[in-house]
VOPAGU-2260 file (C-alpha; in pm, 1 decimal, decimal comma):
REM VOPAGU-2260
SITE   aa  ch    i         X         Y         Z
SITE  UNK   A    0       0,0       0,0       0,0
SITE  UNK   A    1      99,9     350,8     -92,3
SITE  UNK   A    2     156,2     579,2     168,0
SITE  UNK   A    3     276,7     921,4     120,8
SITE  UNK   A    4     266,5    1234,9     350,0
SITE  UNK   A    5      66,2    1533,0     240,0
SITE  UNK   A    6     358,0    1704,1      87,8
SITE  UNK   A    7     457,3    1384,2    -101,6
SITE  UNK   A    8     106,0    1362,3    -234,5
SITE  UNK   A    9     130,0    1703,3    -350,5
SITE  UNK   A   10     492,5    1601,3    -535,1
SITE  UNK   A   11     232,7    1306,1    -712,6
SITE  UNK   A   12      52,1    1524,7    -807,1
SITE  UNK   A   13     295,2    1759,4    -940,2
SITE  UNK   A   14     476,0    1500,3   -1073,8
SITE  UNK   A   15     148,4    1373,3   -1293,0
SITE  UNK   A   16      65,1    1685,6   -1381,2
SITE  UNK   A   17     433,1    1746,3   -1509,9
SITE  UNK   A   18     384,4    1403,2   -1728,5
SITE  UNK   A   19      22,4    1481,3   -1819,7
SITE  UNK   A   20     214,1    1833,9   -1966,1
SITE  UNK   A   21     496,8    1601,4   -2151,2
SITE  UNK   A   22     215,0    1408,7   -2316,2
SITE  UNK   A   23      31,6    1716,1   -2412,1
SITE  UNK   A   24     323,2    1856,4   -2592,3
SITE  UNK   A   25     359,7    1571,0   -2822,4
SITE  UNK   A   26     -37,5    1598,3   -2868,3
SITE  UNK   A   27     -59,9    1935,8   -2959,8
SITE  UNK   A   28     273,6    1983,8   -3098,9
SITE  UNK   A   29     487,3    1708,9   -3213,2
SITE  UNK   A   30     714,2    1744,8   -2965,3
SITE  UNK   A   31     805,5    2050,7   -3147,9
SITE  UNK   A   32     778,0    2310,5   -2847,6
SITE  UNK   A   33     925,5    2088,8   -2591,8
SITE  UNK   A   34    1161,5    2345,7   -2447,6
SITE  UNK   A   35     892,4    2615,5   -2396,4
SITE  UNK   A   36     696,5    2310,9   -2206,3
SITE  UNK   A   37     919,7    2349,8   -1974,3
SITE  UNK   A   38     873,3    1961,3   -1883,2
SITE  UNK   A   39    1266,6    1811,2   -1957,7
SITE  UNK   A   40    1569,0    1937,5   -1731,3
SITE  UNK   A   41    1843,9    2042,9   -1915,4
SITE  UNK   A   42    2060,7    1703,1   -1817,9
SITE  UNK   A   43    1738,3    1478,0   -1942,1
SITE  UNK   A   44    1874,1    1138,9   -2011,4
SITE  UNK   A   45    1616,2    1056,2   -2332,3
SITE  UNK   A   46    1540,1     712,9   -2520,3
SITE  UNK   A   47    1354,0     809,5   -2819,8
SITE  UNK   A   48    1431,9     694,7   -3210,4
SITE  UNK   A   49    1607,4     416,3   -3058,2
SITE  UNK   A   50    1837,7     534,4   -2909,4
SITE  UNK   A   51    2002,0     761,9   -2580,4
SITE  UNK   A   52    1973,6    1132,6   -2586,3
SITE  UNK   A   53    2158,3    1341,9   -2369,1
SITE  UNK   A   54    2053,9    1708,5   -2263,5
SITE  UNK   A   55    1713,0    1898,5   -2358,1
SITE  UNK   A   56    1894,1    2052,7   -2670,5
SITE  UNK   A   57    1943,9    1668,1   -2851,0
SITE  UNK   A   58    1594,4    1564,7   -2732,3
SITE  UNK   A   59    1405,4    1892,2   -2921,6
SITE  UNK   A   60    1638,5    1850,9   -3271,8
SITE  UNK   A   61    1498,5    1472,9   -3213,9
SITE  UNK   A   62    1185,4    1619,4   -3263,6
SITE  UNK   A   63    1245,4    1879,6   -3513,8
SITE  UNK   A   64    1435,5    1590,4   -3788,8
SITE  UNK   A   65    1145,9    1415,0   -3685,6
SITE  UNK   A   66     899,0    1657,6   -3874,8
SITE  UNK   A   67    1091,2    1665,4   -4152,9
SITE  UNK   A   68    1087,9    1315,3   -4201,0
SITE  UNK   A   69     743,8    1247,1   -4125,9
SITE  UNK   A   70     632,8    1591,8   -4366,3
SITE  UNK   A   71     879,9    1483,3   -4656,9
SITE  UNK   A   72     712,8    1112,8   -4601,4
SITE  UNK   A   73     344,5    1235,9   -4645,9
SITE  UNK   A   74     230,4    1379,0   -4345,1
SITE  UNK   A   75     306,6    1397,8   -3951,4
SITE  UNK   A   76      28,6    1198,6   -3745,6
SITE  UNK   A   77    -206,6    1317,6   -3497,5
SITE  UNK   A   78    -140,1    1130,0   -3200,7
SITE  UNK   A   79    -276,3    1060,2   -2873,0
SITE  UNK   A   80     -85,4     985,3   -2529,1
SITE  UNK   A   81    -322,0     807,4   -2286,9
SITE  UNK   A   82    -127,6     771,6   -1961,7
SITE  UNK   A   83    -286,1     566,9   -1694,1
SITE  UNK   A   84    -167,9     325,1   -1373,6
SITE  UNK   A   85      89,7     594,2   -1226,5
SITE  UNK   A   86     316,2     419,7    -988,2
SITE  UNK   A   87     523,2     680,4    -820,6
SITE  UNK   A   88     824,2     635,8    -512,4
SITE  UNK   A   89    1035,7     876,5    -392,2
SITE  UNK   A   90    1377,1     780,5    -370,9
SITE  UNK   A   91    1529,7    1116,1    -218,7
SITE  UNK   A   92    1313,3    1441,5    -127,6
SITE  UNK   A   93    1387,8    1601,9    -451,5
SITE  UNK   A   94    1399,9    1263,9    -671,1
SITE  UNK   A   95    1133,2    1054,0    -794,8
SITE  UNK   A   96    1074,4     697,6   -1012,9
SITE  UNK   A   97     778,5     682,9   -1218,0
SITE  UNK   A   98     634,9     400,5   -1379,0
SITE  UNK   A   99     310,4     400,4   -1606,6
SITE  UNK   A  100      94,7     269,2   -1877,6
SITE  UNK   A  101      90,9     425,3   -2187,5
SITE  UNK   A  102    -143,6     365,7   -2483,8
SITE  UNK   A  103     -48,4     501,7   -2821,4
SITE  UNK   A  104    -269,4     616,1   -3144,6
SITE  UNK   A  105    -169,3     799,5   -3394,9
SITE  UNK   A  106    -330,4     826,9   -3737,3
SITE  UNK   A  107    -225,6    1065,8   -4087,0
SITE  UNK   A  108    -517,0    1251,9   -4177,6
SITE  UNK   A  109    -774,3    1538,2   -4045,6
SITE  UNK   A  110    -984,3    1447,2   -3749,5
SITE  UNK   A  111   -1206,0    1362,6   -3647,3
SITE  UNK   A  112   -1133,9    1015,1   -3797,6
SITE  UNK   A  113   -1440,1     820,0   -3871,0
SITE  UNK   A  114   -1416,5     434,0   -3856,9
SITE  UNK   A  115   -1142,3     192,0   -3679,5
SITE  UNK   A  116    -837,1     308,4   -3553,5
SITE  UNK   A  117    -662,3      89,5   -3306,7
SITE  UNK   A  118    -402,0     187,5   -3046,8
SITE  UNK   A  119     -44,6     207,6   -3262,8
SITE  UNK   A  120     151,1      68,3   -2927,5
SITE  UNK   A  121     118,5      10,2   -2582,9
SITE  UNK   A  122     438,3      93,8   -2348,3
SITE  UNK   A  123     561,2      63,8   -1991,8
SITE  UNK   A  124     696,9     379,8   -1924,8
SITE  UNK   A  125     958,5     421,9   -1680,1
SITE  UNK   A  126    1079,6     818,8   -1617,9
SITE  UNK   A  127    1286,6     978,9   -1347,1
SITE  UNK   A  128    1164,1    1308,7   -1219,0
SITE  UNK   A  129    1366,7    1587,7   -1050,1
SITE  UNK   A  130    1243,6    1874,0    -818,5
SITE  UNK   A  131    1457,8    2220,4    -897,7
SITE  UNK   A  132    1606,3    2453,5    -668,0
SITE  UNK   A  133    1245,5    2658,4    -783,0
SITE  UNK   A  134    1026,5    2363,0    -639,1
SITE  UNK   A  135     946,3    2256,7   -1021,8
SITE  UNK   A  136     942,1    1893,7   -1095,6
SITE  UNK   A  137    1062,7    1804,8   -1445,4
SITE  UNK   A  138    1141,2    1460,7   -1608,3
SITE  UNK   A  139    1495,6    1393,8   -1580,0
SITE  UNK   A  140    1487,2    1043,1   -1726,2
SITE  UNK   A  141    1270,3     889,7   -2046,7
SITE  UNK   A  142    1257,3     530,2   -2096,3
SITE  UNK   A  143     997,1     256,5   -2289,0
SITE  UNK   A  144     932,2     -49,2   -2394,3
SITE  UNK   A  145     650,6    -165,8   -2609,5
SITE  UNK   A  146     416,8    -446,6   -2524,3
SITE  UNK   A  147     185,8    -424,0   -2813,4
SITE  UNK   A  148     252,9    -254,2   -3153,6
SITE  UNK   A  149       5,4    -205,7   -3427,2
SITE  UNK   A  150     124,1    -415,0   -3757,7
């Protein structure tokens, strides 16, 4: 059983909302504003594209060659981050592990999209968070692995 003291539920809540903001981002905008999200610290430790990235700067070009890609090949997606099962522990005051579900859909095209679309992938997530001198939480570490993945 999870206990937590009111100012460490207040941290899992920051901490979710800080997530829920990182999975907005790549909603709304591809990943493409990431920086002004403010959701990364500037040491973030990043698997995305297969491989490690190291520092906010390499995670947002990530996202920007990304684009390109994806416009050059016919069209960026419109995705969808669903985020559920939050399993948080603090492992020092300002230092957190996160684990979570994530379900995936993304789909070329204008919505809203009529007819079947299933989920593109579901992942267990596994980030780090850090708390700033400020009081801000921000993900520090980015991991996944796919369960399920959409032929």
């Amino acid at each position: 059983m999870a206990r937590f003291s009111a100012g460490e539920a207040a941290d899992v809540l920051a901490i979710q909302q800080v997530i829920n903001v990182w999975g907005d981002e790549l909603d709304q905008n591809s990943g493409l504003k990431m920086r002004q999200a403010d959701v990364l610290t500037p040491d973030c430790h990043y698997y995305v594209g297969g491989e490690w990235r190291d520092g906010i700067g390499t995670v947002c070009q990530f996202y920007v060659d990304r684009m390109e890609r994806l416009t050059a090949a016919g069209g960026a997606p419109v995705m969808r981050h669903i985020h559920s099962n939050y399993r948080i522990s603090f492992t020092a005051a300002d230092h957190a592990e996160v684990g979570f579900l994530l379900l995936f859909f993304a789909k070329v095209g204008d919505p809203p999209f009529v007819g079947y679309c299933d989920p593109l992938a579901v992942a267990d997530v596994r980030m780090e968070c850090r708390r700033d001198a400020e009081g801000h939480w921000r993900i520090s570490r980015f991991d996944s692995g796919q369960i399920f993945q959409r032929g």
